[in-house]
N, C-alpha and C positions, 0 to 999 in steps of 0.2 A: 504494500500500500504506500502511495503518495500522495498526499491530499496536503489542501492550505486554502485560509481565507482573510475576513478583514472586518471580524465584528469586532465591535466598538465596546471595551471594558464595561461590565455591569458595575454598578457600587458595589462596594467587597461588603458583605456579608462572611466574616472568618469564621468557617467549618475546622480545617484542621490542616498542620502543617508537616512537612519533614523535610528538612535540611533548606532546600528553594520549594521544594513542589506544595502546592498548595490545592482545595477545591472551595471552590466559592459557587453558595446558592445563587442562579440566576432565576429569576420569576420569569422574564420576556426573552428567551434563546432565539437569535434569529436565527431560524431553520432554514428557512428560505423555500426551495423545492425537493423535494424528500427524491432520490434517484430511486430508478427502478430498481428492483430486484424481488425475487421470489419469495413471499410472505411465507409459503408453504416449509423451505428451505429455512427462516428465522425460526419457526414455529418447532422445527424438524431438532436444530440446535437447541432449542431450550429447555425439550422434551427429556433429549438424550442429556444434556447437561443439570436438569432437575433429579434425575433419575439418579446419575451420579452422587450428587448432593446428598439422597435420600439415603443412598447404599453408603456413606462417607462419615454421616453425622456421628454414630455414636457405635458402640459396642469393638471387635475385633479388626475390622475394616476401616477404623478413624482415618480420616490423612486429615490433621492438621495445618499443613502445610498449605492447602487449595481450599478447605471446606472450613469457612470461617466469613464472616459479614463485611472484614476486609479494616481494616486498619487504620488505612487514610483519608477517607470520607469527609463522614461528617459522625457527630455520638449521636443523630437519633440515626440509627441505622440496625437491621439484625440479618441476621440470617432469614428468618422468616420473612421478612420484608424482600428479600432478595429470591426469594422461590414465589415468593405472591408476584413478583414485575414476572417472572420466567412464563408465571402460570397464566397471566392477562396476555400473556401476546398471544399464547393458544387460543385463550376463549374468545378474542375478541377475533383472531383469522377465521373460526372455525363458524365464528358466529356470520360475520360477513360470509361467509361460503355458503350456510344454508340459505341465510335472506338473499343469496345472486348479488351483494352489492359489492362497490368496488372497495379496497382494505383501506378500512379505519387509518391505519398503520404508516399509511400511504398521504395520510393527511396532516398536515404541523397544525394544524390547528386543537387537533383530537387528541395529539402529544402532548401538550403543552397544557391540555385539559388536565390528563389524568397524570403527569410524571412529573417530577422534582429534577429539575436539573443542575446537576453541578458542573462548574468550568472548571477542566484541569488546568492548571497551571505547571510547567514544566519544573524538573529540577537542572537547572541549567547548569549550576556552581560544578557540579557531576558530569554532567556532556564534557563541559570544557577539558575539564581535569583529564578524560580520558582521551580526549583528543591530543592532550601533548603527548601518549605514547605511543600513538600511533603515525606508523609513516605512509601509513596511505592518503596520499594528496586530496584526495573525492571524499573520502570518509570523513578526513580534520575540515572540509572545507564546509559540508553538512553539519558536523556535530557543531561546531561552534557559530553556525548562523540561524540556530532554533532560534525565534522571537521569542519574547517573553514572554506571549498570550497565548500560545499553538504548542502544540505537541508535533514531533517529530515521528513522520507516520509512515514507514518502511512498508513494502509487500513482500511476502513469502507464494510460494507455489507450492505445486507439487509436480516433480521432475517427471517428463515425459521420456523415456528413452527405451531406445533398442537392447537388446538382451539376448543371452545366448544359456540354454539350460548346461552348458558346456564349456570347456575353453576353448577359446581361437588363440588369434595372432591382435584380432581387435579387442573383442572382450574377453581380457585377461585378470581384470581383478573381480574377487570374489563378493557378497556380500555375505557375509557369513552368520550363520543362525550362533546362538550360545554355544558357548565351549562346551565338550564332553565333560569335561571334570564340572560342569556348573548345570548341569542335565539334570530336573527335578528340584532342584533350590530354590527355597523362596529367596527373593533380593535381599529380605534381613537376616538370613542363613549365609546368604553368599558373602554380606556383607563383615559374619565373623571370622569366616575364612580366606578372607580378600589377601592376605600376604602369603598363602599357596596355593590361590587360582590364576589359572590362563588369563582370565580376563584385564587382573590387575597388571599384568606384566606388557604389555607391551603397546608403541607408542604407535599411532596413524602409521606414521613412517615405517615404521619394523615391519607393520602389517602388509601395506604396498610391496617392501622389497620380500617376501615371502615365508617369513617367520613361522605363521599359521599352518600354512600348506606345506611347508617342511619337516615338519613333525606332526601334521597330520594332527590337529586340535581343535578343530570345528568342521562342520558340514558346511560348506558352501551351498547357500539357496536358488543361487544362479548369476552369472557372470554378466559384465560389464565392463565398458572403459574406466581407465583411470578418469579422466577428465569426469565421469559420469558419477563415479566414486563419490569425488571428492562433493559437488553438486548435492549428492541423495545424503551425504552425511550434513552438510547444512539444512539441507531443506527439514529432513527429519523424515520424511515418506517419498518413493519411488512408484511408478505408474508404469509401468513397466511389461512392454509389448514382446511375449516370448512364445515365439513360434504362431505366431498371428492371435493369439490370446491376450489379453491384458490381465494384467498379476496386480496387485497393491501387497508392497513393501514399507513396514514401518518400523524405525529405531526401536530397541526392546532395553537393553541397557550396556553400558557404555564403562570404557575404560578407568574413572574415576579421576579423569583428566579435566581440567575444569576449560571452560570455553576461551581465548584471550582474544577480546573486544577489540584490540589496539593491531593484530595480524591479520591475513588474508588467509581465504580458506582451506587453501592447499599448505600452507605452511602449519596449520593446527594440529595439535599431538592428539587433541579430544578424538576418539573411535567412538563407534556403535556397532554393535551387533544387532542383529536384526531377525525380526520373524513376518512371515505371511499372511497377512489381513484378509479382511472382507473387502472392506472399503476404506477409502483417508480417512484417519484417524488422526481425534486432539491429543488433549489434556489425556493423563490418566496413574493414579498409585502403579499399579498391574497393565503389564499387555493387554490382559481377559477385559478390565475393568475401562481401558481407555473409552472416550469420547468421540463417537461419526459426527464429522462435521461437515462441513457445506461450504463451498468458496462464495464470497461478495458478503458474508454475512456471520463471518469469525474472525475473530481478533486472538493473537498471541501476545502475553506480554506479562510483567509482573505479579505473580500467583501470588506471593508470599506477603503483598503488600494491599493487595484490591481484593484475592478469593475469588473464585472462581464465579461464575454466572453473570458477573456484570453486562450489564447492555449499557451499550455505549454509543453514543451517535458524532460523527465527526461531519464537519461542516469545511466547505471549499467552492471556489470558483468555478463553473464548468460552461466552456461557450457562452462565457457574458453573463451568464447566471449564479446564484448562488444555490447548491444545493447540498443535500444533505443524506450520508448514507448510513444501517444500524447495521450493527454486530454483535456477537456474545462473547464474552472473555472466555475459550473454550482448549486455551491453548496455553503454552509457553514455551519456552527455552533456555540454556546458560546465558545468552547474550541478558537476559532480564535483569538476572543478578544486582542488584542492588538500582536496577534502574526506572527509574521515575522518570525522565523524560521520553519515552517510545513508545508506542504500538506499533504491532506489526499485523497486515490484513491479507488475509487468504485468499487470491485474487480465482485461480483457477491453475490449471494443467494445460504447461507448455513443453516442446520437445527443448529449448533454448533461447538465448539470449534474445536472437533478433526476432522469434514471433512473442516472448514475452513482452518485449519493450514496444512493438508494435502495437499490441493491444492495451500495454501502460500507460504510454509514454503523455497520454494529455492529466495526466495526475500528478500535481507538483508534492512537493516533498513534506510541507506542515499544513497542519489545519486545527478550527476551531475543535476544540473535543470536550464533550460532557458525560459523564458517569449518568446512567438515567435511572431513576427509582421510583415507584410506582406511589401514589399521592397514600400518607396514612387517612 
């Protein structure tokens, strides 16, 4: 996602702050024109992501981590409040779909009726800071021109490519399912044994030049380029055309190597290993347990400081216009880590760069953005 616009400060109404970031009640959000996209598709995320929530809250299955009211806000906020906005977007699609009329949802008027909105405010003091260690020219040139009103609004995909159930000469590196020695471990079993598992031991690197496959320590799920490699371990999910089939590949868990914000992605030591989905898949504790999500209408981005299920609506210029599109917080990544100024928005499934940016490329880089909450 790239989005940006030019609405004019509300008086600060102080909700709650952290380090720069900040959220401020706005009563009159200029929404402008709400962009299309598939009501059915929002409805579809918040389903699977309430669900989540429900199976998360309490007993053996807790993740604290994701399933919590969120942090940053505002103090009137709960959990409960956050599965009632999930549960209004169903009733109210579901409700327009038997009366045949056109989505509520679709209207800034009807928004604004029933939700609370808060403006995020970036934490910039953090952009900056990380942009001095980094030597990518594009990357320091973005992070340090976030405005102080807009959130800095990245897009992810999900990696279209060619696949061979085999090795070639092309596709030569592996995506490889969990190690044999970590076969039947739950992660917090794995996790006591981490200083004599495969998985701990070695770096992206090691794995490319053939570590794995040399000693014969994982099952390879099906082969790929490097270039493609490197690609499906950022994106986090592969789409992936094998043998005129389409396959969905999704990160399972990962070398213990933390992301580093400041390099490019072929120089990252971070791995994943990986297992075969249904479909793209978000957020999730467990493989079993992850989140189907929807392109144009999910957001990745700071679990551990928002919780999961936010609806979120970002605001930007499009052809002279001002419009506006919704999401659900149904995702995340390392790059999040302590970060308060980004979202990152699930655009769709490209084979590469030039039909991704093709279909991008009229979406600038910041935009207005609100946390949305359904009125008490």
């Amino acid at each position: 996602m790239k989005l940006i616009t030019t609405l004019f400060l509300a008086s600060i109404s102080f909700n709650a702050f952290t380090d720069n970031a900040r959220f401020v009640l706005e009563p009159n959000p200029n929404i402008g024109n709400m962009q299309l996209f598939k009501t059915s598709d929002l409805c579809a995320v918040a389903n699977n992501t309430n669900t989540y929530i429900n199976n998360h809250k309490t007993g053996s299955n807790t993740d604290p981590l994701a399933v919590h009211a969120g942090k940053l806000i505002t103090a009137d906020i709960s959990l409960d409040r956050v599965q009632s906005t999930l549960n209004f977007i169903c009733t109210t699609y579901l409700s327009d779909v038997r009366t045949k009329q056109q989505s509520r949802l679709q209207n800034a008027e009807f928004l604004t009726q029933h939700f609370d909105f808060y403006r995020w405010y970036p934490d910039i003091t953090t952009a900056v800071n990380i942009s001095k260690k980094s030597t990518n020219a594009a990357k320091n040139r973005l992070l340090t021109s976030i405005p102080d009103d807009q959130l800095f609004i990245t897009k992810y995909y999900t990696k279209l490519l060619k696949a061979s159930p085999v090795k070639t000469t092309e596709f030569d590196q592996a995506l490889y399912q969990l190690p044999f020695d970590e076969q039947g471990l739950t992660a917090a079993q794995a996790e006591l044994k981490k200083d004599s598992l495969t998985r701990f031991k070695y770096t992206r690197q090691d794995i490319i030049q053939g570590k794995i496959a040399e000693f014969n320590l994982a099952k390879p799920l099906v082969w790929i380029s490097e270039a493609g490699l490197h690609d499906v371990l950022l994106q986090g999910t592969g789409v992936l055309e094998v043998e005129g089939k389409t396959r969905y590949f999704n990160v399972h868990r990962n070398n213990g190597i933390s992301y580093d914000y400041s390099i490019g992605k072929s120089e990252q030591a971070r791995y994943w290993y990986f297992a075969e989905v249904p479909s793209v898949m978000g957020y999730g504790q467990t493989l079993e347990s992850k989140i189907a999500v929807k392109p144009q209408v999910t957001f990745a981005g700071n679990m551990a400081d928002l919780g999961l299920g936010k609806l979120i609506m970002v605001n930007y210029p499009l052809n002279g216009r001002s419009v506006s599109q919704m999401g659900i917080l149904a995702d995340t990544g390392g790059a999040f880590d302590n970060n308060r100024f980004q979202l990152d928005f699930l655009v769709d499934s490209y084979y590469g760069w030039a039909d991704y940016h093709q279909a991008n490329k009229h979406l600038p880089d910041y935009a207005n953005t609100w946390i949305m909450l359904l009125k008490k």
